[in-house]
C-alpha positions as CSV (number, residue, x, y, z in Angstrom):
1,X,0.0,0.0,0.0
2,X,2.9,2.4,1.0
3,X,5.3,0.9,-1.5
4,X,7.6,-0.8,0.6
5,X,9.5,-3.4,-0.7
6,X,8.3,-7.1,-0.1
7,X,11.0,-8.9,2.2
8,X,10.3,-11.9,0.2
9,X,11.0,-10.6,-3.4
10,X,13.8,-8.8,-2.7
11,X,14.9,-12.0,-1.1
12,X,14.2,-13.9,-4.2
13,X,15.7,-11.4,-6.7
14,X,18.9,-11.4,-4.9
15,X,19.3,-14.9,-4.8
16,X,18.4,-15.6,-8.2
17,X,20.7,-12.9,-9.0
18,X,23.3,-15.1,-7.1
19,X,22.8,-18.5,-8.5
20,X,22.7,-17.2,-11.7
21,X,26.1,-15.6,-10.8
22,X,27.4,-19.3,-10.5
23,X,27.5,-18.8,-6.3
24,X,27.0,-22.1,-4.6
25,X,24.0,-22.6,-2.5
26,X,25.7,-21.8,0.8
27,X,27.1,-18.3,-0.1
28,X,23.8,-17.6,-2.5
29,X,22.1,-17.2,0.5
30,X,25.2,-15.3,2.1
31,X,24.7,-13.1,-0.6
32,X,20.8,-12.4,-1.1
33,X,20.3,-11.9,3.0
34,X,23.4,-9.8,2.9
35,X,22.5,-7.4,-0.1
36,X,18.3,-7.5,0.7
37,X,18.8,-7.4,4.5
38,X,16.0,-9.4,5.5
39,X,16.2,-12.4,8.1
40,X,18.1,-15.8,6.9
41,X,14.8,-17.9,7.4
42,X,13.4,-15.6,4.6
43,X,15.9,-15.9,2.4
44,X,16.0,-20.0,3.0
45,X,12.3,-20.0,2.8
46,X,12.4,-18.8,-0.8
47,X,15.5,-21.1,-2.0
48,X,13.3,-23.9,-3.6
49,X,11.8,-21.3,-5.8
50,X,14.6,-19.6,-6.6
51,X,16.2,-22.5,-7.5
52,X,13.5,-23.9,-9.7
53,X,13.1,-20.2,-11.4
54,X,16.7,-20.0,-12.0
55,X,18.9,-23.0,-12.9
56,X,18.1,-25.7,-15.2
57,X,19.7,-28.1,-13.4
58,X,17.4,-31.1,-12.4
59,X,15.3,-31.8,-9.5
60,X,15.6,-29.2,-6.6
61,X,15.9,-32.2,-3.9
62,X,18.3,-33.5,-5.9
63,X,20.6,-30.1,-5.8
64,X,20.3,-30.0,-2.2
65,X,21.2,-33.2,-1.2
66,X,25.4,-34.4,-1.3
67,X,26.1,-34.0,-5.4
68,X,24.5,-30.7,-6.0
69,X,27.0,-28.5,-5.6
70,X,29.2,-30.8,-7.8
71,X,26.4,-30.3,-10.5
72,X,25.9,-26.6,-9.7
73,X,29.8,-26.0,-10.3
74,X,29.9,-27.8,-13.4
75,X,26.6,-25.9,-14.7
76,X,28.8,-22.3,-13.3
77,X,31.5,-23.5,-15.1
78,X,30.0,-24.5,-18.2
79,X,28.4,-20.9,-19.0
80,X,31.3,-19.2,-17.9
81,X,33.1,-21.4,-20.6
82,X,35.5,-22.6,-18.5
83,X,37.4,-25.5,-17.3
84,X,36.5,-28.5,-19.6
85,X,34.0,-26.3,-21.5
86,X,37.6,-23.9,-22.1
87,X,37.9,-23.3,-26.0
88,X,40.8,-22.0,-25.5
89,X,44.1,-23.4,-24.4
90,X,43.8,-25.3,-21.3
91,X,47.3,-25.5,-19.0
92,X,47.9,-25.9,-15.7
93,X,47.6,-21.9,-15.4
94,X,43.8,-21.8,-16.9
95,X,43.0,-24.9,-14.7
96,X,44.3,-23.0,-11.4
97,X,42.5,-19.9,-12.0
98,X,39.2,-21.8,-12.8
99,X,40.1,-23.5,-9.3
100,X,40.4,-20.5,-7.9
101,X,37.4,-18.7,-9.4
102,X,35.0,-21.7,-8.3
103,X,36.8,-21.1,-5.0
104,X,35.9,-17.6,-4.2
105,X,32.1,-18.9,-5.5
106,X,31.8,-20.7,-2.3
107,X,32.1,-24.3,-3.6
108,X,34.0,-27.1,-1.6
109,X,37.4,-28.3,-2.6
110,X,35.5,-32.0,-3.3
111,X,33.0,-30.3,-5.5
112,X,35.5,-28.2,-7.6
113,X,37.2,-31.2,-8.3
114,X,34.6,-33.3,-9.2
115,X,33.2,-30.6,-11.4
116,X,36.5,-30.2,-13.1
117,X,37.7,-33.9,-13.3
118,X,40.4,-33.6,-11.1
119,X,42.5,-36.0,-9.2
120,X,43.8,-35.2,-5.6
């Protein structure tokens, strides 16, 4: 009525703004409560949706569960056209800094390496 903005929308647009940014789950909603400064049970509350709106992943209980950050790398990495999706030349430079910039995207050191088929 007075034109404030709806905790829950703002919520959702900054997270889907984040997964689309290739973030993992866990520093998605870092981000969106962050940058929409509403509470963290908000921001959790509208994950499922988010996640359904925004990647094109698979099933949403699937993400969630162990693999889905693995899978949410990987799909990062793939429109970023990195890693294996590299056109490019592809060293052992390119494959630290796409180590790296999985990294500071909040994934797990398994994930990042399952994503780019590394070995220890």
């Amino acid at each position: 009525e007075f034109g404030y903005v709806n905790d829950k929308e703002a919520a959702s647009a900054k997270l889907r703004g984040a997964l689309r940014a290739g973030n993992s789950l866990e520093r998605s909603v870092y981000l969106a409560r962050k940058k929409s400064m509403v509470a963290g049970c908000v921001v959790e509350g509208e994950l499922d949706a988010a996640l359904e709106n925004t990647l094109d992943i698979g099933d949403v209980d699937e993400i969630k569960n162990a693999g889905g950050d693995a899978k949410m790398a990987l799909a990062a990495l793939q429109k970023a056209n990195r890693g294996p999706f590299r056109t490019g030349r592809v060293d052992d430079k390119t494959k630290r800094q796409d180590f790296a910039w999985l990294q500071r995207r909040g994934y797990r050191l398994e994930d990042i390496k399952t994503a780019m088929r590394m070995e220890d």
